[in-house]
C-alpha positions in Angstrom: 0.0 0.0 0.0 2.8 2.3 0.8 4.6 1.9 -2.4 1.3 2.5 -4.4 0.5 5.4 -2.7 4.2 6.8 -3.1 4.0 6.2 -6.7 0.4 7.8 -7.1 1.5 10.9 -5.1 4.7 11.6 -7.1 5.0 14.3 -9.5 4.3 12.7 -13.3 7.7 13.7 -14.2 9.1 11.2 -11.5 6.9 8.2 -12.7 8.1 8.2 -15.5 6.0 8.7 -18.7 8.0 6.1 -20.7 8.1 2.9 -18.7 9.2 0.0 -20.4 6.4 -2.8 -21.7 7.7 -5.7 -21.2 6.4 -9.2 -22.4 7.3 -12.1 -19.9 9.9 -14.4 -21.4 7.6 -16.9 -23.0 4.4 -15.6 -23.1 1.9 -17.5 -25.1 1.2 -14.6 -27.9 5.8 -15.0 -28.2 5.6 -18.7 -28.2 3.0 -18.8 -31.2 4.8 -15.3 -33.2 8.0 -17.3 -32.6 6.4 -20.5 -33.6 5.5 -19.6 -36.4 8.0 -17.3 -37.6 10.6 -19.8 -37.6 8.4 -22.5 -39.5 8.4 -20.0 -42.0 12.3 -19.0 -41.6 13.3 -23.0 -41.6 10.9 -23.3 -44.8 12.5 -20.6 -46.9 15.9 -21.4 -46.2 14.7 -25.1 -47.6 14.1 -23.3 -50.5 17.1 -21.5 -51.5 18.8 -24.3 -51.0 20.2 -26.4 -53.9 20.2 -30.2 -52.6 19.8 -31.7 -56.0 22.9 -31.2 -57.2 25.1 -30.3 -54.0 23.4 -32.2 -51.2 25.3 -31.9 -48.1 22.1 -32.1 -45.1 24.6 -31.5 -42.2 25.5 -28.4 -43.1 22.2 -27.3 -44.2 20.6 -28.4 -41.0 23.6 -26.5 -39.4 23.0 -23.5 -41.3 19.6 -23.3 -41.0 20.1 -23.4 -37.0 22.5 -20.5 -36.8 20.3 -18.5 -39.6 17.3 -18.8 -36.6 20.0 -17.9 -33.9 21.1 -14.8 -36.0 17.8 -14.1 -36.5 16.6 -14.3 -32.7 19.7 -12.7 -31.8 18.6 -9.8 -33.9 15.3 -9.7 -32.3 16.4 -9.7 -29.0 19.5 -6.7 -29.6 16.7 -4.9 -31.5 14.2 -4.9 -28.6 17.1 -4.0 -26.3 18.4 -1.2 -28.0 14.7 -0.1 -28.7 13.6 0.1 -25.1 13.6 3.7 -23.9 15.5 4.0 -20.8 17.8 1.6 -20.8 21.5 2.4 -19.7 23.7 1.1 -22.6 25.3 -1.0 -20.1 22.6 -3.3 -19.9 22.6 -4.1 -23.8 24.8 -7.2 -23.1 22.9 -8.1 -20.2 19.2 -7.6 -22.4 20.5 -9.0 -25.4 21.1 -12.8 -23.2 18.0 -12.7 -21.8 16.3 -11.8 -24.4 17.7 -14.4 -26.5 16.3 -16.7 -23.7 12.9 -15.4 -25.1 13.3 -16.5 -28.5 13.4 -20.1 -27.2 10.4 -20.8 -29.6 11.6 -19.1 -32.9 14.9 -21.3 -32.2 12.7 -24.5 -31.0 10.4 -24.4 -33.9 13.3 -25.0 -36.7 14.8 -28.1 -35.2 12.0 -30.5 -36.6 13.1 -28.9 -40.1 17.2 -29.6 -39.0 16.4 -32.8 -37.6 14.6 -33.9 -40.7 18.0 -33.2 -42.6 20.4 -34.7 -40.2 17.8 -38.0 -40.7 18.9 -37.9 -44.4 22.6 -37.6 -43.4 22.4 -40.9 -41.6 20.1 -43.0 -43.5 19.1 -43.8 -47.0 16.7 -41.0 -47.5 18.2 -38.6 -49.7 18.7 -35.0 -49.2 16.0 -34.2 -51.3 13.9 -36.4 -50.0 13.9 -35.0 -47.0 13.4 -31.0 -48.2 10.4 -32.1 -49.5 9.2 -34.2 -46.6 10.7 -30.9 -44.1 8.4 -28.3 -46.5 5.0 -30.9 -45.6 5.7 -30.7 -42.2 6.4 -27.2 -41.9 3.3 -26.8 -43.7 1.0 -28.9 -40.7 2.6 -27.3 -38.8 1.5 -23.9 -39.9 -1.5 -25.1 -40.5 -1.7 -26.0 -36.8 0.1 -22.7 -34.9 -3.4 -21.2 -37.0 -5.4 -23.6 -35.7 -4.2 -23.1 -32.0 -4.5 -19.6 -32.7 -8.3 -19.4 -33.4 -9.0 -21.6 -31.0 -7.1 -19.6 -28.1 -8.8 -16.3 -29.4 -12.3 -17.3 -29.1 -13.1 -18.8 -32.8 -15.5 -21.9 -33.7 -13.7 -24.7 -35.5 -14.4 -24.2 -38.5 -13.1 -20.3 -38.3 -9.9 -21.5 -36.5 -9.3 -23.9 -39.4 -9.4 -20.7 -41.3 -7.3 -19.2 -40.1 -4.7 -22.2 -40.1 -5.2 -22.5 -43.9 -4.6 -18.4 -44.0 -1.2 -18.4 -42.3 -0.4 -21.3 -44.6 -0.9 -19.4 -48.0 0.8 -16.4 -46.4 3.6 -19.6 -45.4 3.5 -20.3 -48.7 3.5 -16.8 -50.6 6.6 -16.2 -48.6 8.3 -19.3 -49.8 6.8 -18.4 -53.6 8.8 -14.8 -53.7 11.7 -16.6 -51.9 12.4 -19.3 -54.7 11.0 -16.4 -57.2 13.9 -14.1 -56.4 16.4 -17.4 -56.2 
């Protein structure tokens, strides 16, 4: 009660107009964005790449892992150095933990990695196992909509909407990614 009552009684200058939003580390609406961004970052990278005449799934499923670390790392600096307030000696400290937070955009391309690194080890080829990433990655897209609706209040049959929507836009993505390759 104190505390509330010291901050309701201080001058607005001193409560500062520009406090920090933060999202908890996690949250369900960064698990699903991160979800599905990285389905969609693992499926492109699939597509630029040339496994039919220089198949080597190892290093694919190696690059495609760091591409999503650079990528989260990015995300998390960008937020950091974004966040009014912050003393530039935190950066560092900001930039870890909110690389912690992009546990799901990292998470969600290892199906994609694994898929390749199955191909390094057994008979399925390289390509077989683009192709077989690219129909996962689409279910699962398909799904992250469908969890989506569900969680925001829609009827099935909208939610399944809604899955097929963030498909095509999946999809569209990868288009004008092996359009511009």
């Amino acid at each position: 009660m104190l505390g509330y009552q010291a901050v309701a009684a201080a001058p607005r200058r001193a409560r500062g107009r520009h406090r920090a939003r933060t999202v908890p580390l996690g949250g369900r609406r960064n698990r699903q964005a991160g979800g599905v961004y990285g389905t969609i970052l693992a499926s492109a990278l699939l597509i630029v790449m040339d496994t039919r005449l220089d198949p080597h799934p190892v290093d694919d499923a190696l690059w495609i892992v760091m591409t999503a670390l650079a990528a989260a790392a990015m995300h998390a600096h960008v937020h950091s150095v974004g966040t009014p307030g912050r003393p530039p000696r935190r950066v560092l400290y900001d930039l870890v933990t909110g690389l912690a937070g992009e546990w799901p955009l990292l998470a969600s391309v290892l199906p994609t990695a694994a898929l390749l690194l199955l191909a390094a080890g057994t008979p399925l080829t390289a390509y077989t196992a683009v192709y077989a990433a690219l129909v996962v990655n689409a279910a699962r897209l398909l799904g992250w909509g469908v969890l989506t609706g569900r969680r925001g209040g829609r009827s099935w049959p909208a939610a399944f909407l809604a899955g097929t929507g963030e498909v095509a836009i999946g999809v569209g993505i990868i288009a004008v990614t092996a359009a511009v390759k």
